[in-house]
Every structure is written in C-alpha cells, then in structure tokens.
N, CA, C and O atoms as a GROMACS GRO file, in nm:
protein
  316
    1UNK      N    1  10.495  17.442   3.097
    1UNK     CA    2  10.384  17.352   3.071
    1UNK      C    3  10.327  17.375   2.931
    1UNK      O    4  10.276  17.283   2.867
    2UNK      N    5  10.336  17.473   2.895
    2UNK     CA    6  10.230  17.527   2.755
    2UNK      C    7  10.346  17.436   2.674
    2UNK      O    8  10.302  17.331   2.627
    3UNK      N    9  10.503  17.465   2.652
    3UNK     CA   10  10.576  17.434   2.546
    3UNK      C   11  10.570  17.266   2.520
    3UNK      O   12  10.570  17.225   2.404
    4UNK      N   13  10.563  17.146   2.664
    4UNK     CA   14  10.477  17.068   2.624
    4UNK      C   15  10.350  17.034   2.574
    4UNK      O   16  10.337  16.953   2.483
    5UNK      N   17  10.233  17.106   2.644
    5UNK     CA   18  10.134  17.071   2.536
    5UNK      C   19  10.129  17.143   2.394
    5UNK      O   20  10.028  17.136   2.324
    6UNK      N   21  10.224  17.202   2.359
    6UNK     CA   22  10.272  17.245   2.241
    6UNK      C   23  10.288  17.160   2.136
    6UNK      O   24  10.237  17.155   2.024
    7UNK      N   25  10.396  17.075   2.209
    7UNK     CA   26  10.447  16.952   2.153
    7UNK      C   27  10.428  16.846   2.128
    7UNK      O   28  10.480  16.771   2.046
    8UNK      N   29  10.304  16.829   2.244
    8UNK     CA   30  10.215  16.711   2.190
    8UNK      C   31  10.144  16.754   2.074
    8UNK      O   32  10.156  16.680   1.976
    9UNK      N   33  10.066  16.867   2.061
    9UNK     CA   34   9.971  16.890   1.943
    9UNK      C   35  10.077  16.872   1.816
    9UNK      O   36  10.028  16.843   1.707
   10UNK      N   37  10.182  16.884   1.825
   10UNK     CA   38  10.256  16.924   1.698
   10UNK      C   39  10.279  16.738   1.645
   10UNK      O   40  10.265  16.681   1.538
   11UNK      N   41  10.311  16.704   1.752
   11UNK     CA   42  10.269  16.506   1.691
   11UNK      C   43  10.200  16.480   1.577
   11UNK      O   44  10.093  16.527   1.538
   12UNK      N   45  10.284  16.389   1.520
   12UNK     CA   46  10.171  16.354   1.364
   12UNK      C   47  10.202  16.226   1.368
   12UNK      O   48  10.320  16.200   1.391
   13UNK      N   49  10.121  16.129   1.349
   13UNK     CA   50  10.115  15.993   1.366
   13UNK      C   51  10.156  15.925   1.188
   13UNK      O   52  10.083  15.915   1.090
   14UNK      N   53  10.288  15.892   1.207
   14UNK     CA   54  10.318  15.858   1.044
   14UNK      C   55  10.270  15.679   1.043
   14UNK      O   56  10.234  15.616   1.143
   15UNK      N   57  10.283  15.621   0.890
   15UNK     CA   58  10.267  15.481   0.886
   15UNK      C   59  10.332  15.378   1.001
   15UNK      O   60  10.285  15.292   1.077
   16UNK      N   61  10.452  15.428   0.976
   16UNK     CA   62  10.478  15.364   1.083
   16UNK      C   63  10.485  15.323   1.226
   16UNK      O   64  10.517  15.222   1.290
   17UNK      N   65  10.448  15.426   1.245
   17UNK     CA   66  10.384  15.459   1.411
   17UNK      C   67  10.250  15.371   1.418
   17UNK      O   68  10.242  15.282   1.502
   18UNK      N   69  10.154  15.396   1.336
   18UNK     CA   70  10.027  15.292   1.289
   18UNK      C   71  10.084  15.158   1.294
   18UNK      O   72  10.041  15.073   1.371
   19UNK      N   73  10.176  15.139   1.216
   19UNK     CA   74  10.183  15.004   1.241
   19UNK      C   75  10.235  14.900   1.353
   19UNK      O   76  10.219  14.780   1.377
   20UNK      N   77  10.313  15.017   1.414
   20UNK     CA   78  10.370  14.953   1.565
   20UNK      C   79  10.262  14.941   1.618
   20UNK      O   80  10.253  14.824   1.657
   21UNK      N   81  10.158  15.007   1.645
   21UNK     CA   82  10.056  15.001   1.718
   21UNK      C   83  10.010  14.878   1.735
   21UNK      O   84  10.022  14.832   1.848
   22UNK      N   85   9.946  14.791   1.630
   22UNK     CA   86   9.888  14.678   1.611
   22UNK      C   87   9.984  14.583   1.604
   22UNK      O   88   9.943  14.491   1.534
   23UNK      N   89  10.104  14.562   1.649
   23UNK     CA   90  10.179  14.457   1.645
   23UNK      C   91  10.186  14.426   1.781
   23UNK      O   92  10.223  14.501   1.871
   24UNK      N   93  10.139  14.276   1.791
   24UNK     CA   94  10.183  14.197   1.897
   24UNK      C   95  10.341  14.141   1.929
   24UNK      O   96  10.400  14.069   1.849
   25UNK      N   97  10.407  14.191   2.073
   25UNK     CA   98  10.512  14.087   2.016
   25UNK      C   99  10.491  13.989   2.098
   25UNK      O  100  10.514  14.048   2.204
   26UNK      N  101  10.463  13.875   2.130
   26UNK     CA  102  10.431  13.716   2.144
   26UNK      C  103  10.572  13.671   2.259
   26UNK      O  104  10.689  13.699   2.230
   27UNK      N  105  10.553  13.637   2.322
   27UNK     CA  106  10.663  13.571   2.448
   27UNK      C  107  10.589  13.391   2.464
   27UNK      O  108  10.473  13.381   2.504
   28UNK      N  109  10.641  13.310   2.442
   28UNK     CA  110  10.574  13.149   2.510
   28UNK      C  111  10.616  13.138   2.635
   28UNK      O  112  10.648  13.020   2.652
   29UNK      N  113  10.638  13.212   2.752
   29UNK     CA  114  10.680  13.224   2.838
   29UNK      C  115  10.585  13.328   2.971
   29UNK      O  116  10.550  13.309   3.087
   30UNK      N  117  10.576  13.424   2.883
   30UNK     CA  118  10.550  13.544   2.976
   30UNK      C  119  10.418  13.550   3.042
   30UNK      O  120  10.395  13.555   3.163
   31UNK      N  121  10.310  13.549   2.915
   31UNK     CA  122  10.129  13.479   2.897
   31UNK      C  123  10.082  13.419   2.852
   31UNK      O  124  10.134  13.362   2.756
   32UNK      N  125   9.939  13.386   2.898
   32UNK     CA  126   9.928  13.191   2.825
   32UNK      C  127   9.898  13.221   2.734
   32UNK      O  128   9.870  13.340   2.719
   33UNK      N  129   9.890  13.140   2.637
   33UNK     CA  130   9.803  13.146   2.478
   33UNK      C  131   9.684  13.220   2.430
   33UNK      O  132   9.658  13.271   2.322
   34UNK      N  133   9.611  13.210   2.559
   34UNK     CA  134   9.444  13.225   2.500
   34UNK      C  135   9.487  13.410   2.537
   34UNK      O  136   9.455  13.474   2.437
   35UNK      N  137   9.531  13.480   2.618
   35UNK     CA  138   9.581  13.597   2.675
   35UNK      C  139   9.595  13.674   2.506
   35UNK      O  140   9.531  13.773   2.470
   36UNK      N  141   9.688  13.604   2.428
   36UNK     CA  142   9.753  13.659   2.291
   36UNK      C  143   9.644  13.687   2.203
   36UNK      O  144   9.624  13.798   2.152
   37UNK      N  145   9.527  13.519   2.176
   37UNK     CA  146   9.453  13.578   2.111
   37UNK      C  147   9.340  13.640   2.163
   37UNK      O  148   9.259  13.664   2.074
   38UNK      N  149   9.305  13.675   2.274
   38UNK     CA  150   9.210  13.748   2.313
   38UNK      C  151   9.242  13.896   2.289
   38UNK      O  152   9.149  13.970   2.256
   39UNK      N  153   9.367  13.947   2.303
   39UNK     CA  154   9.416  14.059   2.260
   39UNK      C  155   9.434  14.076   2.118
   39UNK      O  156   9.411  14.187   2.071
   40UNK      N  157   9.478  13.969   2.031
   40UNK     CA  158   9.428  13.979   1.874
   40UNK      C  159   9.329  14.027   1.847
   40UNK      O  160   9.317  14.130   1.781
   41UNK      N  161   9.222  13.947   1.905
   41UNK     CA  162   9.056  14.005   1.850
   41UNK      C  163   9.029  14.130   1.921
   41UNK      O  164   8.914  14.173   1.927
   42UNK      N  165   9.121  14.188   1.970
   42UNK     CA  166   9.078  14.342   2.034
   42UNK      C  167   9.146  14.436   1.904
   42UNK      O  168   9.092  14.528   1.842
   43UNK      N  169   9.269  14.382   1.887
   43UNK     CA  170   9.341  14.441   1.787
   43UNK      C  171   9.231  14.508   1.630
   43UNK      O  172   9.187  14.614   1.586
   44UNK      N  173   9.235  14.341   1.592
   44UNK     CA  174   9.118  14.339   1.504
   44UNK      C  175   9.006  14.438   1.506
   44UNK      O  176   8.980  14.525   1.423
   45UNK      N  177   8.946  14.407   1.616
   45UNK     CA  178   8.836  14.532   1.617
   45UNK      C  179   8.878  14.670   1.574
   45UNK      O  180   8.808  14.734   1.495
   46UNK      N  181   9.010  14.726   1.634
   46UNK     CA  182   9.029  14.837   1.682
   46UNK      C  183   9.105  14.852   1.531
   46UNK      O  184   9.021  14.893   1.451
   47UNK      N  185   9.218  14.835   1.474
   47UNK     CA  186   9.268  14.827   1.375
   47UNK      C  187   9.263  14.809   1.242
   47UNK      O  188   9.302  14.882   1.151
   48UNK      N  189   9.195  14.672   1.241
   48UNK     CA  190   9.099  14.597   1.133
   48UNK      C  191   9.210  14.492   1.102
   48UNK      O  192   9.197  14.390   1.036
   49UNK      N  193   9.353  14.551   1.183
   49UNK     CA  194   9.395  14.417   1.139
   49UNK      C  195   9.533  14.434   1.261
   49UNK      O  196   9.567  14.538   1.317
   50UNK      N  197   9.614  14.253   1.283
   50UNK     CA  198   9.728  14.296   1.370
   50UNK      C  199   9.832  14.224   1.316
   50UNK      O  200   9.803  14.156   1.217
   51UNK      N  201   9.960  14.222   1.360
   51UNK     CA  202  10.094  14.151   1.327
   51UNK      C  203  10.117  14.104   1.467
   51UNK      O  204  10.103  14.160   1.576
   52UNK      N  205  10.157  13.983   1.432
   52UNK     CA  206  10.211  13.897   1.516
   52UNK      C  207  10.355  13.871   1.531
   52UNK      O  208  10.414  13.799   1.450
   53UNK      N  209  10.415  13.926   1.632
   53UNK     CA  210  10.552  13.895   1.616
   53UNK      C  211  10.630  13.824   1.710
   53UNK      O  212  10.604  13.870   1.822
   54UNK      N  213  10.727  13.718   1.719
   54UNK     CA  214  10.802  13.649   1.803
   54UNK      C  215  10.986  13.652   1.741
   54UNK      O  216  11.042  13.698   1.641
   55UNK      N  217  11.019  13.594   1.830
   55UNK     CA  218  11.169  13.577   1.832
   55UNK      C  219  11.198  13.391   1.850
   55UNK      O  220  11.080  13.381   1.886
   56UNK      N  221  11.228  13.305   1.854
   56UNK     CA  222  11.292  13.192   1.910
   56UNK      C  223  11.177  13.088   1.935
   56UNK      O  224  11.077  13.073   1.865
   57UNK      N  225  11.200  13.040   2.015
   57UNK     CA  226  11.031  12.975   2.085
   57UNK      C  227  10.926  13.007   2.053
   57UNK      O  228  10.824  12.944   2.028
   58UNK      N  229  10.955  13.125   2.054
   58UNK     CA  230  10.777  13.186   2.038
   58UNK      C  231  10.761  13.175   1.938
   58UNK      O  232  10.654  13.236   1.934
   59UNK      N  233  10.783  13.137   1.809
   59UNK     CA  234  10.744  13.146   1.713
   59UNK      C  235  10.622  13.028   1.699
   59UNK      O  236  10.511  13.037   1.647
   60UNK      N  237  10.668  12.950   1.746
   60UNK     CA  238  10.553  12.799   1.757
   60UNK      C  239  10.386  12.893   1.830
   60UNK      O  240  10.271  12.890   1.786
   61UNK      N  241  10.429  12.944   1.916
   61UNK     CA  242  10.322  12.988   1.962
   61UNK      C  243  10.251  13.127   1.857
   61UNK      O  244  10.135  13.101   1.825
   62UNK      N  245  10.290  13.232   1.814
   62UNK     CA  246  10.253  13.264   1.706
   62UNK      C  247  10.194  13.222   1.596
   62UNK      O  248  10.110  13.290   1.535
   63UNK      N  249  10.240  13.084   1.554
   63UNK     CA  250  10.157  13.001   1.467
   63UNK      C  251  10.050  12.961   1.502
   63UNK      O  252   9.951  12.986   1.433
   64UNK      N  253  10.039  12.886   1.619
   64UNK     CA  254   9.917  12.862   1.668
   64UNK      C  255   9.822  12.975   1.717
   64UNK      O  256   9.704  12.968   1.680
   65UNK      N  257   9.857  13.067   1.787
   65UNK     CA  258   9.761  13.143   1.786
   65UNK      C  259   9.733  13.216   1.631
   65UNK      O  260   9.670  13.321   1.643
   66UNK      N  261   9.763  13.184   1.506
   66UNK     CA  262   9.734  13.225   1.372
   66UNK      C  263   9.635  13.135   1.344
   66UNK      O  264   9.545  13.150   1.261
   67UNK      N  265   9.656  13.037   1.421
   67UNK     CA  266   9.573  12.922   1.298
   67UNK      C  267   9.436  12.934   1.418
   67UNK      O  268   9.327  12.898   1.372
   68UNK      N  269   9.437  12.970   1.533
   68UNK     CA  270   9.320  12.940   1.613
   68UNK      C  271   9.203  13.114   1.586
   68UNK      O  272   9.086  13.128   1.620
   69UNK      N  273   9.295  13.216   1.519
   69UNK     CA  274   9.223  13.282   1.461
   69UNK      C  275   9.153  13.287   1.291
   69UNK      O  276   9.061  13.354   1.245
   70UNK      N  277   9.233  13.194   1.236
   70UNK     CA  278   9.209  13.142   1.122
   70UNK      C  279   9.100  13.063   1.117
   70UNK      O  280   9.018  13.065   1.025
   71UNK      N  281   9.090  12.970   1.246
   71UNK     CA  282   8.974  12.874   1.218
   71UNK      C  283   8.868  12.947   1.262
   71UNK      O  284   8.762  12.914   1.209
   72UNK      N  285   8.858  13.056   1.360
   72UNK     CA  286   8.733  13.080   1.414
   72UNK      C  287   8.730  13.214   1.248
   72UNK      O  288   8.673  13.322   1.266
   73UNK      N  289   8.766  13.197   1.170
   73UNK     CA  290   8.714  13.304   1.046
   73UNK      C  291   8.751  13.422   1.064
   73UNK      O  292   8.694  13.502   0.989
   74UNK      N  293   8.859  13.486   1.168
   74UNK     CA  294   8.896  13.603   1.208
   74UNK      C  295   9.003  13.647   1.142
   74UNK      O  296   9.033  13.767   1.139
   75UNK      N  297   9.059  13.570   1.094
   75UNK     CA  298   9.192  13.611   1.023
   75UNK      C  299   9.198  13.534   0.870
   75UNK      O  300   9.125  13.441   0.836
   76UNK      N  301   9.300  13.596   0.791
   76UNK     CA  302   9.375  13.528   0.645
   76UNK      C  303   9.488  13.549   0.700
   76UNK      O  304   9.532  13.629   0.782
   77UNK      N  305   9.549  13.414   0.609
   77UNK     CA  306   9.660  13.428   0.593
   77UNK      C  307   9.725  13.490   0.497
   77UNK      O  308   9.702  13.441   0.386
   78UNK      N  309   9.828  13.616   0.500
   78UNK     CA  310   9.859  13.696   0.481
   78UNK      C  311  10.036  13.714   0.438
   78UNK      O  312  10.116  13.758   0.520
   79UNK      N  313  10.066  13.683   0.335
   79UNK     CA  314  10.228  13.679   0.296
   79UNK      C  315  10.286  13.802   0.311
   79UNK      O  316  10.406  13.818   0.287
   0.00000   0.00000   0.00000
C-alpha cells in the first residue's frame, strides 16, 4: 500500500495532462446539446478556458455549441 501512495505523490501534472483535462470530446449522438454547453461553462469556470473536440457529425454540433457560447459573451473565437 505505501509503494502506491508513493506513486501517486511522485505524479507531476505536465502541460499536457492540463490540457486533456479541459477538452470536451462532443458525440451528436450520445447527449443533447444544451448537456455540452452546460459542461463548457463548468469548464470555463474551472479552467478559464476549454477545447472542443469532435470527429464526423459532430462537428456541426461543436460549432453550434461555439457560437451559443460566443453569443452569450462566454467565449472567443480562438485560431
């Protein structure tokens, strides 16, 4: 038991680990729309900022949930 909590303490959280964190990945299938950005604006809070990611289909839905955080002033768009 000790040599695991060993191993947890020895964990170091690099950039990239940070950034998985805050990435959504987006399904148009799995949960409805409003589900995605309600979890955006949690992101936001918690992060200060999130990535949105899809594959195929979902990409339509990714956009829209961009632009419905865009209009309420929560987000930029971001290249």
């Amino acid at each position: 038991m000790e040599e695991i909590t060993e191993g947890v303490n020895n964990l170091h959280v690099t950039a990239a680990d940070y950034h998985k964190k805050n990435r959504i990945q987006v399904s148009n299938t799995k949960k409805p729309l409003f589900f995605y950005v309600n979890l955006a604006k949690r992101y936001m809070q918690q992060y200060n900022e999130v990535e949105l990611s899809a594959l195929g289909m979902a990409i339509a839905t990714v956009v829209t949930i961009a632009e419905i955080l865009k209009n309420n002033g929560l987000a930029i768009e971001k290249n």
